[in-house]
N, C-alpha and C positions, 0 to 999 in steps of 0.2 A: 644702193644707198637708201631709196625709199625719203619718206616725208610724210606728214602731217598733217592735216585737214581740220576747221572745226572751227564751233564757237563755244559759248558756254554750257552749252547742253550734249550738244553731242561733236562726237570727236574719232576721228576715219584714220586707220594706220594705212599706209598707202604703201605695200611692196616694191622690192627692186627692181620687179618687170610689172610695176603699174598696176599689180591686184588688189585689191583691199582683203587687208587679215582680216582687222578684225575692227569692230565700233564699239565706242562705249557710250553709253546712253540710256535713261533719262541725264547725268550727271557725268562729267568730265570726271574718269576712269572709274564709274559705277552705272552701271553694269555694265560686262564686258558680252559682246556678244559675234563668236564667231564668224566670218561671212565668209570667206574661203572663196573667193570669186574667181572668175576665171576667162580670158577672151580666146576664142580659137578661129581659125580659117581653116574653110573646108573647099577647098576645090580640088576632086579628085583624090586627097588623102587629109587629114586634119592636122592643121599645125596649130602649134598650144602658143600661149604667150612665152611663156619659158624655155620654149625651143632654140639651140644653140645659132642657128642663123642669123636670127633679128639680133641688128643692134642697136642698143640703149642705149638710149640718154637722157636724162632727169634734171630737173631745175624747179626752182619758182619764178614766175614772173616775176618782174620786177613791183614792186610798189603794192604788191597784192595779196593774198592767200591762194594765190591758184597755183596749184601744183600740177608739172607738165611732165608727161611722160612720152616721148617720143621713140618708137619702135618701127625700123627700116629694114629692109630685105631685098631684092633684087626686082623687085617686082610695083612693090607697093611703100607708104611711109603711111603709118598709124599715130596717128596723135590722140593721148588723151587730155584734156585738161581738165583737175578735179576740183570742183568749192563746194563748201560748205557755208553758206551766206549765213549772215548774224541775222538775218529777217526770218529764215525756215528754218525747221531744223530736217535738212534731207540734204543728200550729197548729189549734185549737178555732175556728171560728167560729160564733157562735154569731147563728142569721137570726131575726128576729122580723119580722112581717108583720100590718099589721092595714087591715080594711078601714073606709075613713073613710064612706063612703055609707049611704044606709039603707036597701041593696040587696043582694043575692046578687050576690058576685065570683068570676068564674072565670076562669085564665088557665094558663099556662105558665112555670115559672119554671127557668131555663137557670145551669148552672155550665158555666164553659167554660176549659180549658185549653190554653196552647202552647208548655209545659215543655221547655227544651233544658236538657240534664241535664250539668252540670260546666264546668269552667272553659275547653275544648275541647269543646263536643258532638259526638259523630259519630253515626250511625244508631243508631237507639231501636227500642222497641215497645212499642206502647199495645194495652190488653186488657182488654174487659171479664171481670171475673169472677161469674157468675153465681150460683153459689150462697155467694158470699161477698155480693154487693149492692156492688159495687166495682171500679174503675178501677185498676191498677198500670198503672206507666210506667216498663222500664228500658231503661238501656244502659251502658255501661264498668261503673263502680265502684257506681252507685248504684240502687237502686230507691225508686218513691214510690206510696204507694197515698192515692188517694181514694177516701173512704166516706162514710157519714149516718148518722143514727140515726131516719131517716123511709125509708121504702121508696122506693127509684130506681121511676119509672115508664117511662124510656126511656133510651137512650145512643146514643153513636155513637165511635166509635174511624175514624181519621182519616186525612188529611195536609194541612196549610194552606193549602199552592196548589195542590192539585186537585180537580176538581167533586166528589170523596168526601169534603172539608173539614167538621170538624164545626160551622167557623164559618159554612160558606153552608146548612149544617142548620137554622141558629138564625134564621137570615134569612129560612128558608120557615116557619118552626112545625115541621117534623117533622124527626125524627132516624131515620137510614136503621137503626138498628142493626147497623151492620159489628161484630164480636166484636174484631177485631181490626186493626192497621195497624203498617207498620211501614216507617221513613227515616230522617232529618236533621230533617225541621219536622214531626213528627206531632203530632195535637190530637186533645183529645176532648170531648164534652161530656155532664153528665147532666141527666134534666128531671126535675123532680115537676108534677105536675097541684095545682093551689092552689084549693081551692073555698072560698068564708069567707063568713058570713053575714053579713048588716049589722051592723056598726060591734063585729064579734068578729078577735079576731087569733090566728095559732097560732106555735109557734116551734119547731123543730130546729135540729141540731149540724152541720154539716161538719168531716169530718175528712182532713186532709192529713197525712202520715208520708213519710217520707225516712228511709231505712235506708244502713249498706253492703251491697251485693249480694252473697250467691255464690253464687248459683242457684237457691235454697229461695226462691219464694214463699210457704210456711209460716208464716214468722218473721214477715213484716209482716200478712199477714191476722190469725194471732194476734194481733199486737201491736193490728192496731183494733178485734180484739173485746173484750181486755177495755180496751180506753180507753173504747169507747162502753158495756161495764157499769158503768167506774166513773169517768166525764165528773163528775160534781156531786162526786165527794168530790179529784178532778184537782185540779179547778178552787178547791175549798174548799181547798185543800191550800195552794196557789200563792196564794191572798189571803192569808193566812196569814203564809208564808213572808215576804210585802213586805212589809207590816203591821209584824211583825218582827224586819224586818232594818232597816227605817229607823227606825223605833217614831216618839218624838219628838223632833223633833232640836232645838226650843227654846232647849237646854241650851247647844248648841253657836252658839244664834246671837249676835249682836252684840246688845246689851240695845235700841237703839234699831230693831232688827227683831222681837224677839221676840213684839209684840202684832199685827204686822203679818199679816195672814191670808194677802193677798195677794204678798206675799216668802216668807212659810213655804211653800204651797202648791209656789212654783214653786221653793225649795231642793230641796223634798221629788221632784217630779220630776227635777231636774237629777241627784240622787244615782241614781233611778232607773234615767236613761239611761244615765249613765258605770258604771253597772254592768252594764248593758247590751253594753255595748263590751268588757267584758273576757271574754277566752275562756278556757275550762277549763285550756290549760294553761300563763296566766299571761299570754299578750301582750295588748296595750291596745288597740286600732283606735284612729285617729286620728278617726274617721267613717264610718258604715254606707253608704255613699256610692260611687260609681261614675261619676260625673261630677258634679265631680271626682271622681277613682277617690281614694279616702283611707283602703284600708278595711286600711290596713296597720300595722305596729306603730315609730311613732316615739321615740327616747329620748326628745325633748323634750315632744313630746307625751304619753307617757304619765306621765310624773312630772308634769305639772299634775296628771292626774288623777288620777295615784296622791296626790298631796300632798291635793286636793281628797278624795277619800275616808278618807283617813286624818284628816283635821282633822276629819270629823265619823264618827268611830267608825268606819268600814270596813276589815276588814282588804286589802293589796295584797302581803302577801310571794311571794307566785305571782307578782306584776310583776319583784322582784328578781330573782327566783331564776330565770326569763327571761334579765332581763338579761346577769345574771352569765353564764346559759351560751354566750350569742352572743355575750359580746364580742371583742376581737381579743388577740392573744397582747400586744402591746406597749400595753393598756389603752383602744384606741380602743374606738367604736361606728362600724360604719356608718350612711348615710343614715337608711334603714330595713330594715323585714324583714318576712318570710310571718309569719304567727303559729302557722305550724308550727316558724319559728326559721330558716328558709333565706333569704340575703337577696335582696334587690329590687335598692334603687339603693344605691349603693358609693359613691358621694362622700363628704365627712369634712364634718363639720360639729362642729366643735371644742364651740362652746356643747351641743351635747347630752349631752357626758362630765360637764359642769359641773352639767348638770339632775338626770342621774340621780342623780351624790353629794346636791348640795341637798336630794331628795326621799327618799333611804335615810337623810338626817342630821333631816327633819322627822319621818318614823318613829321611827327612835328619841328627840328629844326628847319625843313625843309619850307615849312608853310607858317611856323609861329601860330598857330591853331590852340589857341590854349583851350580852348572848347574841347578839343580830340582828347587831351591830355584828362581833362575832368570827365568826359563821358567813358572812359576807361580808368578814372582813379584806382577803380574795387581791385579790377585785376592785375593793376601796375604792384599798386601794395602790395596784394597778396602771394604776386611771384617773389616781389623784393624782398619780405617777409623770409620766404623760401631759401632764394636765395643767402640773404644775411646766416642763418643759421646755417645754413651748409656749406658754407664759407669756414665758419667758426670752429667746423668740426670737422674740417677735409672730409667730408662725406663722401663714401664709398657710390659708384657708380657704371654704369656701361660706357665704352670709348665710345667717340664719334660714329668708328668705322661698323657698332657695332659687336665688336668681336671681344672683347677680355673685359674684367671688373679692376675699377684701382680706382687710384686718386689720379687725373692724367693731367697733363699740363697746359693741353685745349682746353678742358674744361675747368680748369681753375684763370685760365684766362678770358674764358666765355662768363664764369661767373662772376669774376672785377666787373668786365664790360657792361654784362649786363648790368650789377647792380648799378654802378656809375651812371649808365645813363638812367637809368629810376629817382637816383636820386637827384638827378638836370633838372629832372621831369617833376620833380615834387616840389618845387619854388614856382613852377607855370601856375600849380593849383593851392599856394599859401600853405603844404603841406609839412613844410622843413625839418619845422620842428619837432613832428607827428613820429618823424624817421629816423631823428637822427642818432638811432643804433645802425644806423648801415653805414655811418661813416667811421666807424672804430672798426667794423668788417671789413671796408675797403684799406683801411692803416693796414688791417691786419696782413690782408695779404700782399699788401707790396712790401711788406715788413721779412712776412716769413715765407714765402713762395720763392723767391730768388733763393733763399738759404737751405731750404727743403731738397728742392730739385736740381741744384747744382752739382754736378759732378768734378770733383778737382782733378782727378787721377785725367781725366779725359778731357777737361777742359770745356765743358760744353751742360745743355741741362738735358733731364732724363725724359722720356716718354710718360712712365709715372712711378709715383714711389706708394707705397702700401695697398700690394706689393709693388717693389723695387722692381723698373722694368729700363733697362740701359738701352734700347734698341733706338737705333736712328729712326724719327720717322716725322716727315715732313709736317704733321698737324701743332709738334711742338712751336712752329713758328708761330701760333696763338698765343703764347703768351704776350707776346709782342705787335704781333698784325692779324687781326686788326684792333685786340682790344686793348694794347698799352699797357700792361700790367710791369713789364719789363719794355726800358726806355729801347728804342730801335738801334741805336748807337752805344748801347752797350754792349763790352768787349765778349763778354761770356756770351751773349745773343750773335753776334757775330761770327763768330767760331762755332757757334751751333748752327747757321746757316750757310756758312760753306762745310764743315760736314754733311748736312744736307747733300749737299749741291754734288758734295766728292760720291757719295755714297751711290749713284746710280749711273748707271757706264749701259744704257741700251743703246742697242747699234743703230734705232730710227732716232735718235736722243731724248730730252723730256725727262722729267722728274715724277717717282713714282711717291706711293704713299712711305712705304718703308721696302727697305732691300730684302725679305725674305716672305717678301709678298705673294700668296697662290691664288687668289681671287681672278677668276678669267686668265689663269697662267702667271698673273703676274707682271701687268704693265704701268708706262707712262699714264697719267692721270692728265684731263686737262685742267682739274680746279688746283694740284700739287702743281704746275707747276706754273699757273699765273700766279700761286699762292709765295712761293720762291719770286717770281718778277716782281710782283708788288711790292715784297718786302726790301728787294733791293733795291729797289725804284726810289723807293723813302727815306732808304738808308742815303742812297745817293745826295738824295734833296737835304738831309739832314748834316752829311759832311761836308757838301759846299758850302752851306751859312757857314759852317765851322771852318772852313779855307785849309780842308783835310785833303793829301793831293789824293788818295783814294779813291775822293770821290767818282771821277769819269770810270775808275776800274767796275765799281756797283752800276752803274748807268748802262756801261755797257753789258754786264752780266744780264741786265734786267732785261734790255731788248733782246736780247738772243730768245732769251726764253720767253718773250712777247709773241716773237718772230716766228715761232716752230710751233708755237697753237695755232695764231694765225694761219700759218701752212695747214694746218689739220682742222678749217674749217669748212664744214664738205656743205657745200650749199649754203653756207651761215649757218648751220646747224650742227654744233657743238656735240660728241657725245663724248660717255664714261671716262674713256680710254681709247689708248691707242696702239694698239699691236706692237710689242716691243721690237720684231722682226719685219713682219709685212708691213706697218704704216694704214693700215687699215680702221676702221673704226670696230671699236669691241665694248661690248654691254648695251646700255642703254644709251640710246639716240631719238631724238634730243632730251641730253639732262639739262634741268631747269638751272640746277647750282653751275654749272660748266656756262648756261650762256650769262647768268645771272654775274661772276667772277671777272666777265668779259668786258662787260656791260660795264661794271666796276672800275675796273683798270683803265677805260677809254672816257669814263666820266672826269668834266672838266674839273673837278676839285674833290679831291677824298676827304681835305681835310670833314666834310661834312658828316661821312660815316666814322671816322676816328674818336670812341669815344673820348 
């Protein structure tokens, strides 16, 4: 399963068997930097972490960011527990080791490294340093020093394919001690000799640091010495901090979740993650992830999340004020972007201009901040602006998903929403009158969007039209949820969402995007199909007022498909999809929009996000 580590600087992927891939840093998902770690035991022959004996098992603590990997064998139980405190930026791992026999254990215990350092590696050098008790590793911009807070009792400094590799060291028991090495794949690794007495355990620190470099080796040795003086008051510091910053969020759930342990729990981490994702200076990551690569900053994507943190108490104005600074002179967004703000991919994807206003107009209803609303007027305008006119003219664009050019019916329902909430938002700043051509755009399209994309012969509305695309696929539920463009109890919406519904027969069940789906094979989704519960969910609430006996049939559709994310949340941690056969997680873990949807569903009142 693996998990997640981090703060706003730097951010630790943490493998199925407790290695760290990979780090990204100075910036939440920039720069990516290999680390390929590695723990082994060597008594008499060397066993890897990944060897089929030890068994796994992973979690987070409770109430925390510490992520636990516990690895058991017949002999011994490894614990690692990994943070990333919001006070340092270095990753704490903390080993515990106990001996299960009721005998004297002695063995070899290996950390082993093959850190390509930046988003480009070129030639590095690895070194031990002696009278620090530590390993530095640089080259270009960065340096990284590994240390302990238990005395190294051997090392080796490296290169990965050749016979002075610290990995073919680990394979014999001994480490040659080279001080130094230096290429493109250099490695290194350090040992402590583990002596434990029947059935006693002991436990130290690892410590990992990532700096920027300019020469001074200085700076990061200081920097691990006093981390390893003041590791317990770090770490008491950063429990702290989460504790918090999320406190109790009860307040904020749906009264029929409130007693639930098991939804609180995994709200309580979902918030964790998506805070997780956001980098110090304001952009979202879509996903900590690198296949798929997602680790970049989406409008759409990050306004789930930002809306998802803001409904339960989080502040996101460092999202806006991002936004605001990338956008385009004529009020677009691109694709996406670096989260240092430079961008990626440049395609226009219209429904993202619509997400960002929805999620600046859920901020302010949430807080009445007419302040927020004025100190972002330029770029509310100038998306609505945007918007309005591309409204006007079914402007041609990329889907959601990405993948085809049309006019599609999420994104004619992303651009109602949006403009509508822009224009809530233009009476907070005396602007009304300034705007009011976006209200003959919003006529327009509740006027001709139903009549456009209806289908008679099939009863139901289309994917997009110019071109004309008939295909099922669950994002058309945008016209309706969340942005209202089409009322939720309308007949032809209704029939388009049990289509939906009919349309995907996988044997682990779950609702995919559309039925001829090849994306990762082609599975359930988890944002498709709280996307599906939601909409029924409202549908349900909207034909009780109406004393429709339908109504409990929608109610109950909606928890089934509640019920079977829920089931598929692996530690509170949300990802892409879900294996239409094994049940397993597939793509990115964790997506930001998957917990951010969650988070949605479980908040005590939507009407808030409901433009």
């Amino acid at each position: 399963m693996g998990g997640i580590v981090g703060n706003n600087s730097l951010l630790a992927k943490i493998g199925n068997y407790g290695e760290i891939n990979y780090i990204f840093y100075p910036h939440v998902g920039y720069e990516t930097h290999f680390f390929d770690s590695a723990l082994a035991i060597y008594d008499k022959k060397v066993k890897w972490h990944w060897d089929e004996d030890w068994d796994i098992t992973q979690k987070y603590i409770e109430e925390t960011n510490i992520f636990k990997t516990i690895m058991e064998d017949d002999k011994i139980i490894l614990t690692i527990k990994d943070l990333v405190p919001v006070s340092h930026n270095v990753i704490i791992r903390r080993l515990y080791i106990k001996n299960k026999l009721d005998k004297k254990l002695n063995f070899k215990l290996f950390f082993y490294e093959n850190l390509r350092i930046g988003e480009n590696p070129t030639e590095n050098t690895v070194r031990f340093l002696e009278e620090d008790d530590c390993i530095i590793k640089y080259g270009g911009n960065y340096i990284f020093c590994i240390g302990s807070d238990k005395k190294i009792h051997s090392f080796q400094c490296g290169n990965r394919y050749s016979e002075n590799s610290a990995y073919i060291d680990i394979e014999n028991g001994i480490l040659k001690e080279h001080k130094e090495s230096h290429g493109i794949m250099t490695d290194s690794a350090i040992c402590w000799d583990i002596n434990l007495d029947k059935k006693r355990s002991l436990a130290f620190n690892i410590y990992i640091i990532p700096q920027i470099f300019d020469g001074d080796f200085s700076l990061i040795t200081e920097q691990l010495k006093i981390i390893k003086n003041n590791s317990e008051n770090i770490k008491n510091l950063s429990l702290n901090y989460w504790r918090n910053v999320i406190g109790d969020i009860r307040r904020h759930l749906h009264p029929e979740f409130c007693s639930n342990n098991n939804i609180y729990c995994i709200a309580k981490r979902a918030l964790m993650v998506l805070l997780m994702l956001c980098d110090k200076n304001g952009g979202i990551i879509a996903a900590p992830s690198l296949h798929p690569d997602y680790r970049y900053v989406w409008g759409r994507d990050g306004s789930y999340i930002a809306i998802a943190l803001n409904l339960f108490g989080m502040r996101t104005d460092k999202f806006f004020e991002f936004m605001s600074r990338v956008q385009n002179p004529d009020g677009s967004w691109l694709q996406n972007y670096y989260v240092n703000g430079n961008p990626r991919l440049t395609a226009l994807q219209i429904d993202q201009i619509g997400s960002v206003l929805w999620a600046m107009d859920v901020r302010y209803r949430l807080s009445g901040d007419r302040g927020f609303v004025k100190r972002y007027w330029d770029t509310i305008e100038k998306a609505g602006n945007y918007l309005s006119s591309a409204a006007l003219n079914f402007t041609q664009c990329f889907d959601l998903w990405e993948e085809k050019v049309g006019v599609f019916a999420y994104t004619m329902g992303a651009v109602y929403g949006g403009l509508k909430c822009a224009y809530s938002m233009s009476k907070a700043v005396d602007k009304r009158d300034e705007v009011k051509h976006w209200e003959k755009a919003l006529e327009f399209l509740k006027r001709e969007v139903p009549k456009r994309f209806y289908l008679k012969d099939e009863e139901r509305f289309a994917k997009s039209i110019n071109p004309l695309n008939k295909e099922i696929d669950t994002s058309i539920l945008g016209l309706s949820y969340p942005f209202n463009l089409i009322n939720v109890d309308d007949e032809r919406m209704i029939k388009t969402a049990e289509a939906i519904e009919k349309a995907f027969k996988y044997k682990v069940g779950g609702i995919g995007r559309y039925p001829n789906d090849v994306y990762f094979g082609g599975n359930p989704w988890i944002i498709t199909t709280l996307w599906l519960s939601l909409y029924y969910r409202r549908l349900s609430k909207i034909l009780k007022e109406k004393d429709d006996n339908r109504a409990d049939i929608y109610s109950q559709k909606s928890k089934k498909l509640f019920d079977w994310v829920v089931k598929y949340s692996f530690n509170g941690l949300f990802p892409e999809q879900i294996h239409k056969d094994l049940g397993i997680p597939m793509s990115a873990m964790p997506l930001g929009w998957s917990n951010a949807m969650f988070l949605m569903y479980v908040y005590r009142d939507e009407e808030v996000f409901i433009p």
